[in-house]
Structure formats: structure tokens, C-alpha cells
C-alpha positions as CSV (number, residue, x, y, z in Angstrom):
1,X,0.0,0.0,0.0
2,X,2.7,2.6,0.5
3,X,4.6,1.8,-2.6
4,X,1.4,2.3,-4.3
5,X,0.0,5.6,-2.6
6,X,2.9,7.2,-0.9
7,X,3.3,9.7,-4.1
8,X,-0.2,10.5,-3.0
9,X,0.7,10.9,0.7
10,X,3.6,13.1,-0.2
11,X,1.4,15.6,-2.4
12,X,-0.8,16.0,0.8
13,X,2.2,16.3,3.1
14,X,3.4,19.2,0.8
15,X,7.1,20.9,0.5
16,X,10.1,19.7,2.8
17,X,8.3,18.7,6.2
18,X,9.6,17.2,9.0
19,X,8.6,13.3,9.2
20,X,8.5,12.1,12.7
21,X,8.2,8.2,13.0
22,X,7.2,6.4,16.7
23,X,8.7,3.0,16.6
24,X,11.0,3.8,13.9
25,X,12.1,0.0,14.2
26,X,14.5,-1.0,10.9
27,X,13.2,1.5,9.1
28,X,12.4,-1.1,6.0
29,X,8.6,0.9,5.7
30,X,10.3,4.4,5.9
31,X,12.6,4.3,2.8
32,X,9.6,4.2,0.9
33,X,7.9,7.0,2.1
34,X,11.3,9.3,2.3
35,X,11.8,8.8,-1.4
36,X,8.4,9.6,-2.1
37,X,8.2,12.7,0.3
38,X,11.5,14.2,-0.1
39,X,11.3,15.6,3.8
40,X,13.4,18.6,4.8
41,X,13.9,16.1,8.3
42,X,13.3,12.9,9.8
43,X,13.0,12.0,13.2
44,X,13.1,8.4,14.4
45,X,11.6,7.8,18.0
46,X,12.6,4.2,19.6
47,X,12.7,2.9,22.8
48,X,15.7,0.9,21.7
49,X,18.5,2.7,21.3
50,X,20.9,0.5,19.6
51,X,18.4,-0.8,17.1
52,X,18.0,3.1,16.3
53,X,20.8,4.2,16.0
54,X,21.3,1.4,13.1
55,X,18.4,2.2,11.5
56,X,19.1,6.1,11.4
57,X,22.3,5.5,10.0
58,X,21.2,3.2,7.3
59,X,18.9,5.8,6.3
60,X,21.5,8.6,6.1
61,X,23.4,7.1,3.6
62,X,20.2,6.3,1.3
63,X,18.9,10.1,1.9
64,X,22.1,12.4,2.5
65,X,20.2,15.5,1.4
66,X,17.8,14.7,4.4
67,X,18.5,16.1,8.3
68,X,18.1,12.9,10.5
69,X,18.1,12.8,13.7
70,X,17.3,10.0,16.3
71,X,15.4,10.0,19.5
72,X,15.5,7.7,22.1
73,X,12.5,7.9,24.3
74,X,9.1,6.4,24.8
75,X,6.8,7.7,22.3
76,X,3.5,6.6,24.6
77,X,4.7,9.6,26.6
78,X,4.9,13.3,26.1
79,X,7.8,14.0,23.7
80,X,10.3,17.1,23.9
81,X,8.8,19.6,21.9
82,X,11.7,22.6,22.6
83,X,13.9,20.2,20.4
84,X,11.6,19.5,17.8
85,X,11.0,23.1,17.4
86,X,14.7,23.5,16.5
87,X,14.3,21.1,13.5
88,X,13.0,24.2,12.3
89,X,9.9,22.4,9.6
90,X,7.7,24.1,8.4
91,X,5.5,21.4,8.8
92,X,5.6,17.8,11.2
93,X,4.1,14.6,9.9
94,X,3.4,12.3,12.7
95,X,3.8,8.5,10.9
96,X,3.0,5.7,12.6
97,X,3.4,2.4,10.4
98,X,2.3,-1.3,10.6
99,X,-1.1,-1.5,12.7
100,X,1.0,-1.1,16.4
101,X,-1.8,1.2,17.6
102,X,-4.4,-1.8,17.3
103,X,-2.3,-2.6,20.8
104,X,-3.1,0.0,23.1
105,X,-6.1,-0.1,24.5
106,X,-9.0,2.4,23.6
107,X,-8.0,5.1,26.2
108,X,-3.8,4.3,25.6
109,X,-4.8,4.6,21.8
110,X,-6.8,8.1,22.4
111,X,-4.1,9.4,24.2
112,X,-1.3,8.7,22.2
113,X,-3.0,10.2,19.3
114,X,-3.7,12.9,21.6
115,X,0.4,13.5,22.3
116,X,1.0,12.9,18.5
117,X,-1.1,15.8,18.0
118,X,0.4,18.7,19.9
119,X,3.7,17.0,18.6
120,X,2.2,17.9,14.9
121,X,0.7,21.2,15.8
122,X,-1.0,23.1,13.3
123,X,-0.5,22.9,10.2
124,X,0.4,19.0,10.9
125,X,-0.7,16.2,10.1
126,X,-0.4,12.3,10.9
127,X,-0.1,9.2,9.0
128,X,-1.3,5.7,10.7
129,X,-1.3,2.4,9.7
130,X,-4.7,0.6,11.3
131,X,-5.8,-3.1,11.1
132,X,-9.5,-3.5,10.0
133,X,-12.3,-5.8,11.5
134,X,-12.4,-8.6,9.3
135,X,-14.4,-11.8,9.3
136,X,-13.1,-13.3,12.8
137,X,-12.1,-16.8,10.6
138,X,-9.6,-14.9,9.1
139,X,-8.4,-13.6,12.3
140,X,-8.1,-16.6,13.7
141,X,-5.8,-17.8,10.8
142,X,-3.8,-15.2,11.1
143,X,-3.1,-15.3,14.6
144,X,-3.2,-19.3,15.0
145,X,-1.1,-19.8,12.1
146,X,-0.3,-23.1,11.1
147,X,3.4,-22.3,10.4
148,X,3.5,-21.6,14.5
149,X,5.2,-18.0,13.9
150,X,2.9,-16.5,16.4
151,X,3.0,-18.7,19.1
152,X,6.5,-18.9,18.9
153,X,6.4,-15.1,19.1
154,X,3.9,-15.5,22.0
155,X,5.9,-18.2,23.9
156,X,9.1,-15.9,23.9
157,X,7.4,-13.6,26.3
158,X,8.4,-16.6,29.0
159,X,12.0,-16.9,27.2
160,X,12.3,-13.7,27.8
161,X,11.2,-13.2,31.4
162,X,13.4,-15.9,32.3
163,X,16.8,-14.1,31.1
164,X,15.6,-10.6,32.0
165,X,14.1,-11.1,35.4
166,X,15.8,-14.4,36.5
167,X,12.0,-16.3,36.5
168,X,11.7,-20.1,36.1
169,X,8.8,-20.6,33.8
170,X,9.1,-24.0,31.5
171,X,8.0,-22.8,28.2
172,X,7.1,-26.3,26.7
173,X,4.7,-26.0,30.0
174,X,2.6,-23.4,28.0
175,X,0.3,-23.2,24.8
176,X,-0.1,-20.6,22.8
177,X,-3.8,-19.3,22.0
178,X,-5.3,-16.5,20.4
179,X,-9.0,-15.8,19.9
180,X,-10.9,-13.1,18.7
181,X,-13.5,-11.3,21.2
182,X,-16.0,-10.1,19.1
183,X,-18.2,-7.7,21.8
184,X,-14.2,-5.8,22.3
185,X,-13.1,-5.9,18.5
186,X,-9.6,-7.4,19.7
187,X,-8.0,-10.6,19.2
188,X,-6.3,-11.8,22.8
189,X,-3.3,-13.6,22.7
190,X,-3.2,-16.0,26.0
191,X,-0.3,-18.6,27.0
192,X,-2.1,-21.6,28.4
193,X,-0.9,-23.8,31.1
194,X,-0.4,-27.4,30.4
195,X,-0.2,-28.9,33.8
196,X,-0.7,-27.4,37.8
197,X,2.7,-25.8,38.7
198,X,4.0,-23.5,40.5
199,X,6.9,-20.5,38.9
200,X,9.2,-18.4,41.1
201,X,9.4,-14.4,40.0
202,X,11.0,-11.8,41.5
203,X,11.3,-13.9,45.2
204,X,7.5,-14.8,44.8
205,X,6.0,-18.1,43.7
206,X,2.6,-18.1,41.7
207,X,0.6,-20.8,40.8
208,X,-1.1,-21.8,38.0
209,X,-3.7,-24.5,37.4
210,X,-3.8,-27.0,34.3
211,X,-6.1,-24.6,31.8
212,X,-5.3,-21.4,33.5
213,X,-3.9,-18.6,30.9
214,X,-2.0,-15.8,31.0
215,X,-2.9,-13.2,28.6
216,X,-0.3,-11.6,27.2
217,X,-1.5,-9.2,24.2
218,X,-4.3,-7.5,23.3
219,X,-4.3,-6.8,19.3
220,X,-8.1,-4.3,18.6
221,X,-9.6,-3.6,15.2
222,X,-11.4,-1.0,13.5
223,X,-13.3,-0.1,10.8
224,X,-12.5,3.1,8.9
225,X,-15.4,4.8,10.8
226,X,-14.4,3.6,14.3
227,X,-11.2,4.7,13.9
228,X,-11.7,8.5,12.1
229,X,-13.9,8.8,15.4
230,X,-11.0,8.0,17.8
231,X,-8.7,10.4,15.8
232,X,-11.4,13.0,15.5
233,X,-11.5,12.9,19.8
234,X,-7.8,13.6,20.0
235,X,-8.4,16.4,18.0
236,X,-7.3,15.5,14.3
237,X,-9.3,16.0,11.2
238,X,-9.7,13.0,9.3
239,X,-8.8,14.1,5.7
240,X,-8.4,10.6,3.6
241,X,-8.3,6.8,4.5
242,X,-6.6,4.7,2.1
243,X,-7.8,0.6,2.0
244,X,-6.5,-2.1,0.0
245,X,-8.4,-4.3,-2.3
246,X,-9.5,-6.8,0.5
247,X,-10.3,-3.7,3.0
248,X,-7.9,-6.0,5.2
249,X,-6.1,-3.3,6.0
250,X,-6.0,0.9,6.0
251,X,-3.9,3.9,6.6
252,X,-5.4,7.0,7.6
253,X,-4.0,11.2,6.5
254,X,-5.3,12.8,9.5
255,X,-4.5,16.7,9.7
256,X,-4.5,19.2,12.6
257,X,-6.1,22.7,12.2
258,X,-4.5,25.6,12.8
């Protein structure tokens, strides 16, 4: 979808604005949308900081003409604006790839959106990637997957608990699940218990019972009208909502007024 409509993204975006991406990541999606737009600046925002300083890099040699600079921080929180200002833009473009805001919850999502608009400002605007509500059969494909990609994504939540915070979970202990809740819009992700046992965590020992789950992601859908209303309550103006051919999937121009 961006290869195909980021030359229409960029027209809306106008002359040399300042691109600011949350959850910059590698940067593969970006690339496209830098060669369409042309920016004056691009700001990556990560929590990890070796990742993006990488990805930064990689960019600055594909787009030497463009200012990049990298920002480590938590982009769920309130961002420096004193040091955005000095970017100097005439413009900021919020983007916000992939469909990563389908994993806050209603109120996290509203307030991020809400943050990513004072970072825009008028005359801003924001680009967001957003999954949409699909038949739930689909969903349940996706996220039960017979290849096992995402419950091996799933399961390394315990992998990684163990090496990070010294717990003793057994990962083969644990299943993954995923199911879509219908009355919510979401799919949950849970990690279901095998067997009674017991796991030690931070100097405390919790139990679980043979069926019991953990739940360990939320993923929520929209439709295109759900969504525009969300945006619309953080104060953006939805301006134009692009969806591909199996409205699986949709990205959404929304601008600030000045």
C-alpha cells in the first residue's frame, strides 16, 4: 500500500516537512515514504537505542540531502517539543506504520493520538497504519497460524522473562492461544498452562492450574469509521483513508487545524 499511494501521501504532506516516526524499528517501511516525500527532516523515536541508531544510520546514507536525527524515548509519553522546534519544519508529519496502535487499548490509543497531535501542531498532520475488522475466521488464521510463527512469538514472552528477570517458567509448559472477542473488537493472545505448577518471579512463587492462561496481548480492530472517530476525539481532522483491495487493511491522512 505505500509503494502504491505514498506519491499520493507526499502531495498532501506538501514541501520539505519534518517526518517524525514512533517506533522507527528498521526503518524497511520508511525508505519508501522518504523517497516519495522528499522531507526537509526525519526524526526516528525508539525505545531501543541500539536498534536506532542502526536504523538512522542506514537511512543517512540512502537520503544524504535529508536532516536525520534520532530520538530515544518512549513515544507513549509526552515528547520534547523545545527540540523538535529547533528542527525548524515548516510542517511535522506524525507516521505511525504497521497496525501497532491496534495494541493500546481504547484510552492508551486516544491518548497517544492525543500527544501525537500537539507533537504535529498546526498545520500537521499524521499518517497511521490501522488493522480492520475482518471476518473473525480470518483472524483466527492469522493469529493461529499453522506455520507456529505466532506462538513462537507468543511463547518468547516466558524466554524472555526468564533471562531478563531471573524467573523459572518452562516454556514447553505453555500453549499458545489466540481468539478473537468479538463484543471488544480485539484478538487476545493468551499462554495456556499445560499442567498445575507453580513459577518463582522476583522472590514470589505463583501458581497456575492445568487450563489457566496468561494473557499476554491485546491486538483491537477498527473499521474506517471507528477509527476516524478515535482520531477525531484527539483532535485530528480526518482528511483521507486509504484501504486495500481486501479492505484488510488501511492507513489513515489525518491533519490538525490551525
Amino acid at each position: 500500500m505505500l509503494e502504491r499511494h505514498a506519491p499520493e501521501m507526499a502531495l498532501r504532506m506538501g514541501a520539505g516537512p519534518a517526518i517524525v516516526e514512533y517506533g522507527s524499528g528498521s526503518g524497511r517501511k520508511t525508505a519508501i515514504l522518504l523517497r516519495a516525500a522528499q522531507p526537509a527532516a526525519y526524526v526516528a523515536i525508539d525505545i531501543s537505542g541500539e536498534q536506532l541508531g542502526v536504523a538512522v544510520a542506514a537511512l543517512a546514507d540512502m537520503f544524504p540531502a535529508v536532516r536525520m536525527v534520532a530520538l530515544c524515548a518512549d513515544y507513549t509519553r509526552a515528547l520534547p517539543l523545545a527540540s523538535l522546534d529547533a528542527i525548524g519544519a515548516a510542517r511535522r508529519i506524525g507516521y505511525f506504520p504497521g497496525s501497532t496502535i491496534g495494541n493500546f487499548t481504547k484510552p492508551e490509543a486516544l491518548a497517544f493520538l492525543r500527544n501525537a497531535r500537539e507533537v504535529a501542531g498546526p498545520p500537521g498532520a499524521m499518517l497511521v497504519g490501522v488493522d480492520l475488522k475482518k471476518d473473525p475466521s480470518t483472524l483466527h488464521a492469522a493469529y493461529n497460524d499453522a506455520a507456529g510463527v505466532t506462538a513462537d512469538f507468543n511463547l518468547n514472552v516466558l524466554h524472555r522473562i526468564n533471562r531478563e528477570l531471573g524467573a523459572d517458567f518452562v516454556p514447553s509448559a505453555y500453549r499458545h492461544r489466540a481468539h478473537y472477542a468479538e463484543d471488544a473488537g480485539r484478538i487476545e493472545m493468551h499462554l495456556v498452562s499445560l499442567r498445575d505448577q507453580k513459577v518463582t518471579l522476583a522472590g514470589r512463587v505463583f501458581a497456575f492450574s492445568a487450563g489457566e492462561t496468561i494473557h499476554t496481548e491485546s491486538s483491537y480492530k477498527y473499521s474506517v469509521e471507528d477509527f476516524q472517530s478515535l482520531a477525531a476525539g484527539a483532535g485530528f481532522t480526518p482528511e483521507h483513508c486509504w484501504v486495500d483491495e481486501r479492505r484488510l487493511f488501511s492507513i489513515h491522512y489525518l491533519s490538525v487545524a490551525g
